[in-house]
C-alpha positions as CSV (number, residue, x, y, z in Angstrom):
1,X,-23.4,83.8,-48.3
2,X,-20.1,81.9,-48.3
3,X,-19.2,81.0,-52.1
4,X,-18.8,77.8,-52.8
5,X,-15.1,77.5,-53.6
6,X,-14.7,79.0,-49.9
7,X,-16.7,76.4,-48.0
8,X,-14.9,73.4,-50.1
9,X,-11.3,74.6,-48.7
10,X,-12.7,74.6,-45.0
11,X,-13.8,71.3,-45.8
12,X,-10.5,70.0,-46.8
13,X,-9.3,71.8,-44.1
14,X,-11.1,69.8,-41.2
15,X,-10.5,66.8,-43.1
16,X,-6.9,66.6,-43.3
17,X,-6.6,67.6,-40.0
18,X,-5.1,71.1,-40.3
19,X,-7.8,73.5,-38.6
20,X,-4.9,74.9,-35.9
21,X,-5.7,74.0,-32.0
22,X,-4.3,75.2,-28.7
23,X,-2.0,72.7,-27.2
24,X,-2.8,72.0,-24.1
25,X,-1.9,73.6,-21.0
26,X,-0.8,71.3,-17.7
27,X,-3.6,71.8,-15.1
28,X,-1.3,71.0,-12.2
29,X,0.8,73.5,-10.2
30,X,2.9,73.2,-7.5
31,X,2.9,69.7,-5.4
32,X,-0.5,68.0,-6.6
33,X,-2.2,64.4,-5.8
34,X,-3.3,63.5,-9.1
35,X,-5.5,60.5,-9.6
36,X,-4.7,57.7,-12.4
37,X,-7.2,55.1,-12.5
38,X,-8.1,54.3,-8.4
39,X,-4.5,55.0,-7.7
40,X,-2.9,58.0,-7.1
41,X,0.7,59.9,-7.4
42,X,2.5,62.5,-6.0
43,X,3.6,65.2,-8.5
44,X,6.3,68.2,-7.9
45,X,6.1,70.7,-10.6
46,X,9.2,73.3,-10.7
47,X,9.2,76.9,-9.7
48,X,8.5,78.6,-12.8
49,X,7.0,75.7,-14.6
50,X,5.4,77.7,-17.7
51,X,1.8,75.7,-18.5
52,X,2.2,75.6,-21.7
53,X,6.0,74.0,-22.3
54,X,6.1,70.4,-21.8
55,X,9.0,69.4,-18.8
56,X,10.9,66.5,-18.5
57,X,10.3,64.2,-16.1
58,X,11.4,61.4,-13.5
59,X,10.0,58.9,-12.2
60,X,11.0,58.5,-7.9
61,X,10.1,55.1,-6.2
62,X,10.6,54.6,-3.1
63,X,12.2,51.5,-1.1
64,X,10.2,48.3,-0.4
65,X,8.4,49.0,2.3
66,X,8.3,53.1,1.7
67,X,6.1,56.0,0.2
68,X,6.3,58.3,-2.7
69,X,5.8,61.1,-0.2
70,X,8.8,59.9,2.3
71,X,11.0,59.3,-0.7
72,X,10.6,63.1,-2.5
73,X,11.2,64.5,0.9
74,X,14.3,62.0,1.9
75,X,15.7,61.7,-1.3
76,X,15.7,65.8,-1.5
77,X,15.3,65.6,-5.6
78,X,12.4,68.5,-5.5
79,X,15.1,70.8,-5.3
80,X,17.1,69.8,-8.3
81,X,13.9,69.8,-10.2
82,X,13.3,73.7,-9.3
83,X,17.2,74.1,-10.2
84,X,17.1,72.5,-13.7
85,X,13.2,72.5,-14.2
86,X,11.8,68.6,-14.3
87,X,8.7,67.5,-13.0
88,X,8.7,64.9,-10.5
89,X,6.1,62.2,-10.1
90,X,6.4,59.8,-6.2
91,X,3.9,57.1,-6.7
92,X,3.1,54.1,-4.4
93,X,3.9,50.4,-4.9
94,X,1.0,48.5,-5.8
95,X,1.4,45.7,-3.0
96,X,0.8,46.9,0.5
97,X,3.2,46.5,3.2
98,X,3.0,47.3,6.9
99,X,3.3,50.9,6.7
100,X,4.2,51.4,2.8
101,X,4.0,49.6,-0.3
102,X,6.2,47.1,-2.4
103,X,6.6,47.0,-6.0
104,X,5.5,44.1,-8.2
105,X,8.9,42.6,-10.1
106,X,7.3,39.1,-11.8
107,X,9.1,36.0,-10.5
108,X,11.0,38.1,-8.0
109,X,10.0,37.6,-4.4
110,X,9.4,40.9,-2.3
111,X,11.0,41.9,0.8
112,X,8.2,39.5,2.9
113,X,9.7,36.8,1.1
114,X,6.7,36.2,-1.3
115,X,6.2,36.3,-5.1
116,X,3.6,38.2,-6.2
117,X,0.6,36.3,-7.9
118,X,-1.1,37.0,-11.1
119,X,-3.8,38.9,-9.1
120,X,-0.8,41.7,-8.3
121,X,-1.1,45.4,-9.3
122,X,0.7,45.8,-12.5
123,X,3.0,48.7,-11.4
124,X,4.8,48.9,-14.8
125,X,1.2,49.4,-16.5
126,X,0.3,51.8,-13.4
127,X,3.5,53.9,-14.3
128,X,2.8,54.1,-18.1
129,X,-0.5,55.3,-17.6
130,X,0.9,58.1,-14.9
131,X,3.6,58.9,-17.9
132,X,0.4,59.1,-20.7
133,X,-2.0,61.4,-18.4
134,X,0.9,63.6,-17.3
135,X,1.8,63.6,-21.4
136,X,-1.7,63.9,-22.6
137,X,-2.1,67.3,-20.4
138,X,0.4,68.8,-21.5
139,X,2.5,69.0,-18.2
140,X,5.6,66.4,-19.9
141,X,7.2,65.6,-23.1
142,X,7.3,62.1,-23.5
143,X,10.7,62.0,-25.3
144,X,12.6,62.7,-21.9
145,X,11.3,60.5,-19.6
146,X,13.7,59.3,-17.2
147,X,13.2,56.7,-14.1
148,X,15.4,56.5,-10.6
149,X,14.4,55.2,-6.9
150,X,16.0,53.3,-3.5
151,X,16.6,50.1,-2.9
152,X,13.3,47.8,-4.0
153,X,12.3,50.9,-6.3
154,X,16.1,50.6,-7.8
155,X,15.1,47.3,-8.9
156,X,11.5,48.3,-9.9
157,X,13.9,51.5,-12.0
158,X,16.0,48.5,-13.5
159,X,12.9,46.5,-14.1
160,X,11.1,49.3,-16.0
161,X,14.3,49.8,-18.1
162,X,14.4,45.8,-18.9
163,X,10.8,45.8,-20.3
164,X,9.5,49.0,-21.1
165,X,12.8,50.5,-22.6
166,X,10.3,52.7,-25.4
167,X,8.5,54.3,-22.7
168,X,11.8,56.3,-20.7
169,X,15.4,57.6,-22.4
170,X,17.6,56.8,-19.4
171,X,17.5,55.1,-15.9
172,X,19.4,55.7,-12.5
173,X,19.1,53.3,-9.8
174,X,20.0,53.7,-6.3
175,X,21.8,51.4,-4.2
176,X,19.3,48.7,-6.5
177,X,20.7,48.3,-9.7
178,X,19.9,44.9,-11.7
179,X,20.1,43.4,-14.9
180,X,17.2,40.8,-14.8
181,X,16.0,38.2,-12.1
182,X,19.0,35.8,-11.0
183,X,19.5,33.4,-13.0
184,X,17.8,30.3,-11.5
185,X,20.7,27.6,-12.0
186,X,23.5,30.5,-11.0
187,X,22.3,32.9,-8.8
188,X,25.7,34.9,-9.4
189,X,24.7,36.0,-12.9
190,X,21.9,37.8,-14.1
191,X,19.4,35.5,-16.4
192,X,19.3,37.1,-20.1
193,X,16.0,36.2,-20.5
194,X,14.6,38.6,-18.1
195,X,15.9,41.3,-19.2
196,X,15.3,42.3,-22.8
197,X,14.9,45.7,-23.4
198,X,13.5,47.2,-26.9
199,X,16.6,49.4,-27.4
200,X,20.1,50.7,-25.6
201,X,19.3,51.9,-22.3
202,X,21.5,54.5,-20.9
203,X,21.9,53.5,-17.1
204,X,24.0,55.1,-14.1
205,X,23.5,54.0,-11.0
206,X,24.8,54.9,-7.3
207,X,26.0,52.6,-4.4
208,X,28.0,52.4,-1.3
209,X,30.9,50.1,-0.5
210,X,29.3,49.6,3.0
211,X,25.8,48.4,1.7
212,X,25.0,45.3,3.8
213,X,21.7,45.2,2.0
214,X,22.0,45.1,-1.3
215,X,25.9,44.8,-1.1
216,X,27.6,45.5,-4.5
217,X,30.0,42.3,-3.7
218,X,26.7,40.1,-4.4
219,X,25.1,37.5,-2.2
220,X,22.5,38.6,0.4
221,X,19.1,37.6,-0.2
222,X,17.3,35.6,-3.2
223,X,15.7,38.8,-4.8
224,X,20.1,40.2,-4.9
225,X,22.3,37.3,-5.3
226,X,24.7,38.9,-8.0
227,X,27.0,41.8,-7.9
228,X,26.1,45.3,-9.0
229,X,29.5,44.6,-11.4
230,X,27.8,42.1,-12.9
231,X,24.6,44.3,-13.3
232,X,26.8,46.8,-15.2
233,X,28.4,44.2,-17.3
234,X,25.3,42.7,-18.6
235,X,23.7,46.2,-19.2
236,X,27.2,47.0,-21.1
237,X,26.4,44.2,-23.2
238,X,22.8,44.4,-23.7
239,X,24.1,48.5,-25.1
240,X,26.7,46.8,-26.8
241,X,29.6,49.2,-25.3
242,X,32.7,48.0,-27.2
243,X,35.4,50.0,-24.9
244,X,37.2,48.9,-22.2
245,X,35.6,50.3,-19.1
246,X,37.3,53.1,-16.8
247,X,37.5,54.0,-13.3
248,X,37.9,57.1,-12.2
249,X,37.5,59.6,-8.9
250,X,34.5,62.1,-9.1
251,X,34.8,63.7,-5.8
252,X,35.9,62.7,-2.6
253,X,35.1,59.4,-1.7
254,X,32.9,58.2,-4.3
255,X,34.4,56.8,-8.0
256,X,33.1,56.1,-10.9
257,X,32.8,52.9,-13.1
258,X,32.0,54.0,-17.2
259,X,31.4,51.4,-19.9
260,X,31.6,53.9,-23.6
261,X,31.4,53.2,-27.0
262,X,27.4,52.0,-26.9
263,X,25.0,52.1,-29.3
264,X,23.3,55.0,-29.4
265,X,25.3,56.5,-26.9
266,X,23.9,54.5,-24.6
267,X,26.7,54.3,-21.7
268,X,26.9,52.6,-18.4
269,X,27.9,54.3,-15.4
270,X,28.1,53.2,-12.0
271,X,29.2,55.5,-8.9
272,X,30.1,53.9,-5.3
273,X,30.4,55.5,-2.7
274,X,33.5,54.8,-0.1
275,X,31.7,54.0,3.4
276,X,28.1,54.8,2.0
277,X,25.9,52.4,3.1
278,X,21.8,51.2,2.2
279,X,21.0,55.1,1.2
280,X,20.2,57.4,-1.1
281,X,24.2,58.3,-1.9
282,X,23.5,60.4,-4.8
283,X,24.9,63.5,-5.7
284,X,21.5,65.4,-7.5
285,X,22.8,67.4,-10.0
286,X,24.9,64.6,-11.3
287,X,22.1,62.4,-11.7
288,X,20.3,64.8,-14.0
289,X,23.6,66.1,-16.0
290,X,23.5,62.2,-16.4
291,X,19.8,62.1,-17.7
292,X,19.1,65.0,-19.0
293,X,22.0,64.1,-22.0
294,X,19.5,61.7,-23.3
295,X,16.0,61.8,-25.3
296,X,14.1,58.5,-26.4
């Protein structure tokens, strides 16, 4: 028989919580569907991913009109993941169109010229939930969560970083990067109230010169209207990046734009490519030395 004094500590124990558990071990191996909710993503686990040792991850969304399937295999980034060991999660856009999907910015039309109504998917809530489950298994750690994608999922990238800042420690937008809706009585600057995030953001983003899309020199259609210069400027100032910024070449043909001194270390980096037009113009590696600096 257990004496008394012995069963009164493994009381406490289980009270305060101490009685050890196993951690738990991500179920997922390889490339996996998983379900969340009655959507689904696409996840890429790195060679060697150990079960039990949470990964970082990012976040890929594809172009308006595109898949999460068509944007790991175009945009090549399952390779850097098995090189630097990240997890990466492709989802679908929660508006069907044509072929593929569109993401749901608020107050921002889409690429069939509509704005999504108040009956729309919530794709920011969609993506939280995918960063919980993932979290909750054991498969990420939810202090290095990063978000990137093309065109219509750049936006959706700068989107997430404008309102759910707590959820990811850096973004990097692709031939998409945005600072808020256009503002509605200047189209040319961003509007500061759409874009708020919780804390400093670190951003980088990639472009081409020759981007008749989204051209970095502004205009275009209603859901663009301002420059990608004006994009980094206002997420300089939303990090509060005191220094002057600086230009310089990276590798041939493509130069980099670099707003310092932010809080929280918190830069702003943007990298165009000479001639590169409306694709993804990313150099891989680059992108994750970029991201992988930061932890939320």
């Amino acid at each position: 028989m257990a004496k008394p004094l012995q069963i009164l500590v493994f009381l406490l124990l289980l009270l305060t919580g101490t009685v050890a558990q196993a951690a738990p071990r991500c179920p997922l191996t390889g490339d996996a569907r998983m379900a969340v909710g009655n959507r689904s993503v696409l996840v890429h686990l790195p060679r060697g991913q150990m079960p039990d040792t949470p990964a970082p991850l990012v976040i890929l969304l594809h172009g308006s009109g595109g898949t999460g399937a068509a944007m790991l295999r175009d945009s090549n980034l399952a390779d850097a993941a098995d090189r630097h060991g990240f997890i990466v999660v492709a989802p679908d856009a929660g508006i069907v169109h044509d072929k593929g999907f569109v993401w749901n910015i608020p107050g921002v039309p889409t690429v069939a010229g509509n704005i999504p109504g108040p009956d729309a998917p919530d794709d920011v809530a969609f993506i939280g939930a995918t960063i919980d489950q993932l979290a909750t298994q054991g498969c990420v750690d939810p202090a290095r969560v990063y978000a990137t994608g093309l065109s219509g999922g750049g936006r959706m990238t700068s989107w997430l970083g404008c309102v759910a800042a707590e959820r990811f420690a850096a973004i990097a937008p692709v031939v998409g990067l945005r600072a808020g809706n256009p503002l509605a009585s200047d189209p040319a600057r961003p509007d500061p109230a759409t874009c708020r995030p919780s804390r400093p953001m670190p951003v980088i983003t990639f472009a081409g010169d020759a981007d008749t899309t989204n051209p970095i020199q502004g205009g275009g259609t209603k859901y663009w209207s301002y420059t990608m210069h004006a994009a980094e400027q206002r997420w300089a100032a939303l990090n509060g990046c005191t220094a002057a910024p600086t230009t310089r070449w990276v590798a041939p043909k493509v130069y980099e734009e670099r707003y310092t001194a932010c809080r929280g270390g918190a830069d702003v980096a943007g990298r165009i490519t000479v001639g590169g037009g409306h694709s993804w113009v990313v150099d891989n590696d680059a992108l994750w030395a970029f991201l992988s600096q930061h932890r939320r």
